[in-house]
C-alpha positions in Angstrom: 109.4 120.9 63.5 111.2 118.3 62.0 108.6 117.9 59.4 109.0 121.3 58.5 112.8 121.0 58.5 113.9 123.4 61.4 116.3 120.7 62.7 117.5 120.3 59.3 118.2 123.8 59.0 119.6 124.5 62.2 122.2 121.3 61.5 123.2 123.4 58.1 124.2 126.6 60.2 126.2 124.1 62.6 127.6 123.3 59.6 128.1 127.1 58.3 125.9 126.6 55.2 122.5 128.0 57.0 122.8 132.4 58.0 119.5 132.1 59.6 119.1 132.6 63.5 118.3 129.5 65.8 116.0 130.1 69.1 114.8 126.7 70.7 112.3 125.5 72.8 114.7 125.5 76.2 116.5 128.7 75.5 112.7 130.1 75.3 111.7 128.7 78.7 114.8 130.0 79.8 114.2 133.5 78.9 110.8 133.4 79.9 109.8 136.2 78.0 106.4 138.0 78.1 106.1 138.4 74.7 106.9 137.1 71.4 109.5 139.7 70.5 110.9 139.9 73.4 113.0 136.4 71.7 113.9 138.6 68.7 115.9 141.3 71.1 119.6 141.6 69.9 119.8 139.5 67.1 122.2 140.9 64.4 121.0 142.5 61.5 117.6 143.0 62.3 115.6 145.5 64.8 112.3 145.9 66.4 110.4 149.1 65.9 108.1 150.5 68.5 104.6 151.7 67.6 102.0 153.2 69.7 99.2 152.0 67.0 98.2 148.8 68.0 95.6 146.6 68.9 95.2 144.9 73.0 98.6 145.6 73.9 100.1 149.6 74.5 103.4 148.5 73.2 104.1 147.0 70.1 106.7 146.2 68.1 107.4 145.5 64.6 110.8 143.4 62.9 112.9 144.8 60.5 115.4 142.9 58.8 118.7 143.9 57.4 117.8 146.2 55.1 115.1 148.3 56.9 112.1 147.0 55.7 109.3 145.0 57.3 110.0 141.1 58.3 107.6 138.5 57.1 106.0 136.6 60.1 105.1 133.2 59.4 103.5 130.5 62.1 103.9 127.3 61.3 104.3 128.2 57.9 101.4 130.5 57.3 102.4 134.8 56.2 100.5 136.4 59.5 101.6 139.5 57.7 100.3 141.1 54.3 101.8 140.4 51.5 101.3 143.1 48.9 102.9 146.1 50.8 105.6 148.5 49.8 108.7 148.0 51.5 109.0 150.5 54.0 105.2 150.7 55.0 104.4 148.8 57.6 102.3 146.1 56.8 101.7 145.8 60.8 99.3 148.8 61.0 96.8 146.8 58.7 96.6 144.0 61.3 97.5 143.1 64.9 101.0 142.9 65.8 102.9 139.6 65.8 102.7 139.9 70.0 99.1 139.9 69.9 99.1 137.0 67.6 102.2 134.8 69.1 101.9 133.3 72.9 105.8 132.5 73.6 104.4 129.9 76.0 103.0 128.2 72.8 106.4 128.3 70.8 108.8 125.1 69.8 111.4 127.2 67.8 112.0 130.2 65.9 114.2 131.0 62.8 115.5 134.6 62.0 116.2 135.0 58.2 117.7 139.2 57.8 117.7 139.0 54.4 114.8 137.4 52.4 117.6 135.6 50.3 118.9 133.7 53.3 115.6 132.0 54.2 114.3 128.8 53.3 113.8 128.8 49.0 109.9 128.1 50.0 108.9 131.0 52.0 111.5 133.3 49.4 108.8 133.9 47.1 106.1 135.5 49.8 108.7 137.6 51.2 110.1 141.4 50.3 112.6 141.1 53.1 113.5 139.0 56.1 112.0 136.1 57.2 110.9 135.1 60.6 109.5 131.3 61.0 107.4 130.6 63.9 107.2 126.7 65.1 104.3 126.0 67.8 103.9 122.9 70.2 
């Protein structure tokens, strides 16, 4: 992660130059969640939307950042999501959902970006709205 420059980042919002949204490895253990967005539950300006069309899992859920459309998953830096979709479709019914993709037991750190201006400059350009960044073990 600090490759990547997660720590970097999350120094910058200590610092109130960074807007993104820090989850670390020990607050994940804490939770213990079940699933991957179970870690994005109640973070400001973004929501998760339930869908009944998905793959393994009955529930699904799908992020939405700050102004309604579709988040942009990436896992250590590589779009799970596709790119070339219009706002408000959800580019989630073309592939699995980001819980059938993401073990939280494999996870180092997230980052939660609402608005696609407020993430990192290099994942700006892949994104038509929020950003979520995905660091594994």
């Amino acid at each position: 992660m600090e490759l990547h420059g997660f720590y970097r980042r999350m120094q910058d919002r200590e610092n109130g130059v960074n807007t993104g949204v820090f989850i670390r490895q020990e607050e994940i253990e804490r939770r213990n969640p079940s699933r991957f967005t179970q870690l994005l539950e109640g973070i400001p300006s973004m929501r998760l939307i339930r869908s009944g069309a998905c793959g393994t899992l009955w529930r699904c859920y799908a992020p939405r950042g700050a102004d309604g459309c579709y988040m942009s998953v990436f896992l250590d830096g590589h779009r799970l999501n596709p790119l070339h979709v219009p706002p408000h479709e959800n580019p989630w019914l073309r592939r699995d959902f980001p819980d059938e993709l993401i073990s939280p037991g494999g996870i180092a750190g997230i980052e939660v970006y609402a608005r696609v201006n407020q993430a990192p400059p290099q994942y700006q350009g892949l994104a038509g709205c929020g950003v979520i960044l995905v660091w594994t073990k």
